[in-house]
N, C-alpha and C positions, 0 to 999 in steps of 0.2 A: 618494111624491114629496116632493122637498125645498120648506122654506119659504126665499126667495131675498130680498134686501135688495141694491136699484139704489139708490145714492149718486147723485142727481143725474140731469137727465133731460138728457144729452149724446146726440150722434147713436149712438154707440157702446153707451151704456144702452139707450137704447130699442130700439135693432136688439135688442140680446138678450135685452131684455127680451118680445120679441116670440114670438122665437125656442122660450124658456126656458117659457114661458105653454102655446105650443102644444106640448109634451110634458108638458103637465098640471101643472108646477110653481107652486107658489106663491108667485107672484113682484107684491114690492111694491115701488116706486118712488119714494120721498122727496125731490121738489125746491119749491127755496125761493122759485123765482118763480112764475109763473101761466100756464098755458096758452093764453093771448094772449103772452104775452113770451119765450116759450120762445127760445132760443138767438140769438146777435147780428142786427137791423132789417137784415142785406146778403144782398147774395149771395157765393157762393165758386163754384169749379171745381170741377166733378167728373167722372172718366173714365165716359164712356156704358158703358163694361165692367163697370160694377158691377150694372146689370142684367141681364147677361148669362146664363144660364144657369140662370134661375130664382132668382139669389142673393136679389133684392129687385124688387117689382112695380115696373113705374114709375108715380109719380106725374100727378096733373094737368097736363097742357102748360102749365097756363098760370104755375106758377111756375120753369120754368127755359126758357132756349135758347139754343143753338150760338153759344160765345163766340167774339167776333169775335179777328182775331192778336195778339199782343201785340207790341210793340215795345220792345227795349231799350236804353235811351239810357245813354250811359255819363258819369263827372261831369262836370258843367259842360257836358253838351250834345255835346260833341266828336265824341263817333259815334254812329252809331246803325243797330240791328242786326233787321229787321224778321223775326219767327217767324211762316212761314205752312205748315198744316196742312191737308193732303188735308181734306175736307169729311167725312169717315166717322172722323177721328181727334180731331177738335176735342171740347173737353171741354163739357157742361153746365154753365151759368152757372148755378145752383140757388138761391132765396131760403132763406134756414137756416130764420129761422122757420114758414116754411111749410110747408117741409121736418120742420121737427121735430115740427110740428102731425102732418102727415102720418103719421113716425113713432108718435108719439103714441096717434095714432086706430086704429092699425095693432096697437100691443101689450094696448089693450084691445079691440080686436076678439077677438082670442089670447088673455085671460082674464085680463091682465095688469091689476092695482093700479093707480095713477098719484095719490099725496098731493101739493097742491102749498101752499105757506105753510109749508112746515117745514125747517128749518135744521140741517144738518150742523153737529157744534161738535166731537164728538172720538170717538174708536174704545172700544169697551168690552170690554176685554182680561183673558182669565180663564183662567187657568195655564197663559198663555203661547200663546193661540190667539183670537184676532178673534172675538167672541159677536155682537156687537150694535153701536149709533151710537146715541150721545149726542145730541140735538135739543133743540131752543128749546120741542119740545111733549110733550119724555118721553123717554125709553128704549126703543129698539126693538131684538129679539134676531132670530136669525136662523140656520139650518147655515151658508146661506155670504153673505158680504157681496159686493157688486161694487161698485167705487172708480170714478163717474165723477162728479166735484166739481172735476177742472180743474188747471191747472197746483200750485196753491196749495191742493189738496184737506187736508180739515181731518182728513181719516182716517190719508193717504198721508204726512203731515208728523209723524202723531205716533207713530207706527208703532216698536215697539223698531228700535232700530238691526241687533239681533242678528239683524234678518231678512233683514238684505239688500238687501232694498229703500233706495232713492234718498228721503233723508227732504227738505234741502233743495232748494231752486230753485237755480241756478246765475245769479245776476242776466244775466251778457252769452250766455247762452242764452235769455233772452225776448227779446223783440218789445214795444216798448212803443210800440202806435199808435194816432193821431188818424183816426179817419176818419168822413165823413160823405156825402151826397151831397145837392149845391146845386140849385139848379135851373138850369136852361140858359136864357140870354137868346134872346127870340123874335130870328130873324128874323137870327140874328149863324150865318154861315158854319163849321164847321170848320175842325180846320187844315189848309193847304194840301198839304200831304204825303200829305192825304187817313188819316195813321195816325189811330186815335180811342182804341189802350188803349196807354198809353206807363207804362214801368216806369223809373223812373229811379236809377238805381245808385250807390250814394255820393254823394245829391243834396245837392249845396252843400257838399261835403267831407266830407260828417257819412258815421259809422257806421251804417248802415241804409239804407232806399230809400224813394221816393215816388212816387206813380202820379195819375194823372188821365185818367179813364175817361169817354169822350163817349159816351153811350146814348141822344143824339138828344133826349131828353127830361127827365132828369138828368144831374147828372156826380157821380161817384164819386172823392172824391178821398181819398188816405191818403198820410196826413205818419208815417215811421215811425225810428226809432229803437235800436238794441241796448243792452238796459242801463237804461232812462230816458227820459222824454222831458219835455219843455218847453212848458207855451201860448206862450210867444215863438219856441220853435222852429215849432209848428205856423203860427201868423201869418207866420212867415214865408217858410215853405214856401206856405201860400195866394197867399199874395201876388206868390210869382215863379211860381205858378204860373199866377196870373189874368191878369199881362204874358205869356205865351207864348199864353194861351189866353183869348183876349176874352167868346167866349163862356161861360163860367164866371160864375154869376147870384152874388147875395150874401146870397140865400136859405135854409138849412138846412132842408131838406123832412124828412130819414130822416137816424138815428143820429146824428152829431155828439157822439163822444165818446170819451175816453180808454180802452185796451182791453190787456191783456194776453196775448199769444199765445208760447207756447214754438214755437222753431224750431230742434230740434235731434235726435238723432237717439232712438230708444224706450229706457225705461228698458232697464237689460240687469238686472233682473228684476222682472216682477211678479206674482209670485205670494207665497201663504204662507199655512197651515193658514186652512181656511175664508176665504180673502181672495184678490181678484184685481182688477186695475186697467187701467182702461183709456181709452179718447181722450184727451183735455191731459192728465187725470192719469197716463196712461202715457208724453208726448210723442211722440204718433204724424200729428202734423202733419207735412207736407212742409218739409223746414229751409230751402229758401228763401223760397216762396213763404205759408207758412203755414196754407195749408188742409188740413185731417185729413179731410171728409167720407170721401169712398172707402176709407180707409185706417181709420175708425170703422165704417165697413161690412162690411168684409172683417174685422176682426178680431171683431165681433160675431157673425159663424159659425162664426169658429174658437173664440173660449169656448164658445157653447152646445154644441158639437161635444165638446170636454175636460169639460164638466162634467156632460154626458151620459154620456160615457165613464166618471165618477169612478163613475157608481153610488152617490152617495151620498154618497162617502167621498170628502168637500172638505180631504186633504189635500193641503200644496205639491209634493208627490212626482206625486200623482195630477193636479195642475191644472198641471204644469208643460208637459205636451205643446203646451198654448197659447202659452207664451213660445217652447217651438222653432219651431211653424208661424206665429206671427207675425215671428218674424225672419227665415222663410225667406220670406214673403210679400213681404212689403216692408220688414221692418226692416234687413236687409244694405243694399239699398238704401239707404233714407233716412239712414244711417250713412254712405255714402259720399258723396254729394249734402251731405250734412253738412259733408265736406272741404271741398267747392268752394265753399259758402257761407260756409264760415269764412276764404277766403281771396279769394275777390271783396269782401268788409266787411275786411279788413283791410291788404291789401294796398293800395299809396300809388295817390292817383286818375290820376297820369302813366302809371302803367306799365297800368293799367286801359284807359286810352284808347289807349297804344299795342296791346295787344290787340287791342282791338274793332276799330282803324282798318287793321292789316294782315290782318284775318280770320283772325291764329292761334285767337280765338274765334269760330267761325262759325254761320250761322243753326240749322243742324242740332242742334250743339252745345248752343244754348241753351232749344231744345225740349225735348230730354230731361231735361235740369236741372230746369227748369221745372216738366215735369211730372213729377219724384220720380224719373229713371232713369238709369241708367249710361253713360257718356263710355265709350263699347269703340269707339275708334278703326283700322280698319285699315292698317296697315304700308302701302300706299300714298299713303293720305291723310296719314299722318305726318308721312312724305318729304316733303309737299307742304307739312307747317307749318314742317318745317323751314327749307325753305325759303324761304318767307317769312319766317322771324325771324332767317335768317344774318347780315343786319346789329344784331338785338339778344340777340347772345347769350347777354344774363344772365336777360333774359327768359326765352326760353327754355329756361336752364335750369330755372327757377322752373317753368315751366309744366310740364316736363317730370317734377319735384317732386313737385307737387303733384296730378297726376295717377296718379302712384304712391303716393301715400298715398290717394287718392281709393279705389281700388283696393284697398290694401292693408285700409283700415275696408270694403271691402264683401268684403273675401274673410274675414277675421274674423269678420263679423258671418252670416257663413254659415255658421263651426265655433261656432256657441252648442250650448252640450255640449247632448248628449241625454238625460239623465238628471237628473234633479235632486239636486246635491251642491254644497252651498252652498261648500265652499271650491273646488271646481271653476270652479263659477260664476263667483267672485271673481276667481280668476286669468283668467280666461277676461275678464269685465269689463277687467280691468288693461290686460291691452295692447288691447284696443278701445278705452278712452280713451287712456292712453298714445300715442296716433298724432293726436290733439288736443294735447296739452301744444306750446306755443309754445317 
């Protein structure tokens, strides 16, 4: 059995690290916060499908439940487009940390390590092949390292070039959001529309989105950003948020803090001799919405699965089958869901609210997105946007656009060669970004 080295204790680490343990491996886990702090004070979404089939036990009831619909409001209010979900499709609203505890407790049940107060600083590379990680408490070696340290992993940034791998961050590929949850003033009503999870799109003109979430007993609010973000911008997103929404207390109960999230589509490679990467540090978050849970879950069986397979032999040839069934998983997808992201944030907020207000964007439509999935529109329904947008034909031709490149990144991201050949690879990367370039 191999000695294993987990970068960080993300949802995606510890799935595998769980995993990895219960086929006898030697598998140690080095993160830098505590086991009370494990992973961000919130909840996220996660598809109840991840339980499904034995993939992962479910947890406790009492840290998640059936997230109520979302609504999506477009800039300045203008429309608004409410997503509602058969009762058996709604996703798990999951607390992370609790969640991660849960993980946690789950990989040393498995036989699995877990170090925490120790600090990833940089990769320990020796004739040209990943040995070990550099730490605030020593040097630790290893057959094979797993990279889960986060969008700005201290492994994954200093990595030779010559591997292939994605060394910087792309700044207008992150997420840079405030969010916190206030407390709810007694005795003050909802809003009248009766919606309580409202998503707002280009809020205030700005590049990014913001939400404020009634849970009856807190509110969840997040002021967000692409690129950056602001304490003046976030003040003042509270602020028009608290005129729409009275009930909204002046409290900070949970988190209340500046936070870094990639929302874009997974690297297109991560792997290399004894090395493999994965959750933020792969960017396997949903690019609109930003939650990876499910998507750290699913890929944590397909590692343990390839690195089962290698037998040993932690070379990028042998661990490469992971990058093809993660992109056939979900990474084609979230490549194309990518498109529509990059062009709902960029595209001017007039033409946004004509969308939403003649239902060339419709409810259906933005469930899918939502939850990480493909816009396959059929040729009847088409007809039927058309016709709604025949008096704004530039629209849609935009739309019609942007749907074809929507498409064309997830039909791409389907042919990720099967083979590991790094200049293959490359080209093969080229034009999957290439249908991003502006």
């Amino acid at each position: 059995m191999s000695k294993i080295i987990i970068a960080g204790a993300g949802i995606g680490g510890l799935g595998v690290a769980a995993e990895l343990a219960k086929k006898g491996h030697d598998v140690t886990v080095y993160e830098k916060g505590t086991y009370s702090s494990l992973a961000y004070d919130w909840h996220d979404d996660m598809e109840e499908q991840v339980y499904d089939g034995g993939l992962l036990e479910k947890p406790d009831p009492s840290i998640y439940f059936k997230k109520r619909p979302w609504a999506f409001v477009s800039p300045f209010s203008v429309a608004t487009t409410l997503v509602r979900q058969p009762e058996p499709d709604l996703d798990l609203s999951t607390r992370r940390t609790e969640f991660s505890q849960f993980l946690a407790d789950r990989a040393i049940k498995a036989g699995a390590k877990i170090v925490y107060g120790v600090a990833v600083q940089a990769p320990i590379i020796k004739d040209g092949k990943l040995v070990g990680i550099k730490t605030d408490k020593g040097d630790f070696t290893a057959d094979l390292i797993i990279d889960c340290l986060g969008a700005y992993s201290a492994i994954r940034t200093q990595v030779p070039a010559a591997w292939g791998i994605q060394n910087a961050v792309n700044e207008d590929e992150m997420f840079y959001v405030w969010r916190g949850f206030f407390d709810r003033k007694e005795g003050v009503p909802g809003d009248a529309d009766g919606l309580t999870n409202k998503v707002y799109l280009k809020h205030l003109g700005n590049v990014g989105i913001s939400w404020c979430i009634d849970d009856g007993h807190e509110v969840d609010i997040l002021a967000g950003l692409v690129g950056g973000n602001t304490q003046e911008h976030v003040d003042t997103v509270i602020a028009e948020l608290k005129k729409e929404h009275p009930f909204i207390g002046d409290k900070i109960v949970r988190a209340g803090g500046f936070y870094r999230i990639p929302v874009r589509r997974p690297l297109t490679l991560m792997v290399a001799d004894n090395y493999a990467v994965i959750g933020d540090a792969a960017f396997m978050t949903i690019p609109l919405l930003g939650s990876g849970l499910a998507s750290g879950i699913y890929a944590s069986r397909i590692l343990a699965d390839a690195i089962e397979n290698a037998n040993g032999d932690y070379t990028a040839a042998k661990l490469y089958p992971y990058q093809v069934a993660v992109y056939k998983k979900f990474g084609a997808v979230h490549a194309g869901v990518d498109y529509i992201k990059n062009w709902l944030l960029n595209t001017e907020c007039d033409r946004i609210n004509k969308v939403m207000n003649s239902g060339l964007i419709a409810e259906k439509d933005l469930i899918k997105v939502s939850k990480g999935r493909m816009l396959f529109i059929p040729i009847g329904e088409l007809l039927g946007k058309a016709a709604k947008g025949i008096k704004m034909p530039g629209i849609l031709l935009e739309l019609n656009d942007m749907l074809m490149k929507h498409h064309k990144a997830y039909k791409l991201g389907l042919k990720v060669p099967e083979t590991y050949d790094l200049a293959v690879n490359a080209k093969w990367a080229a034009k999957l970004n290439n249908v991003f370039k502006k």
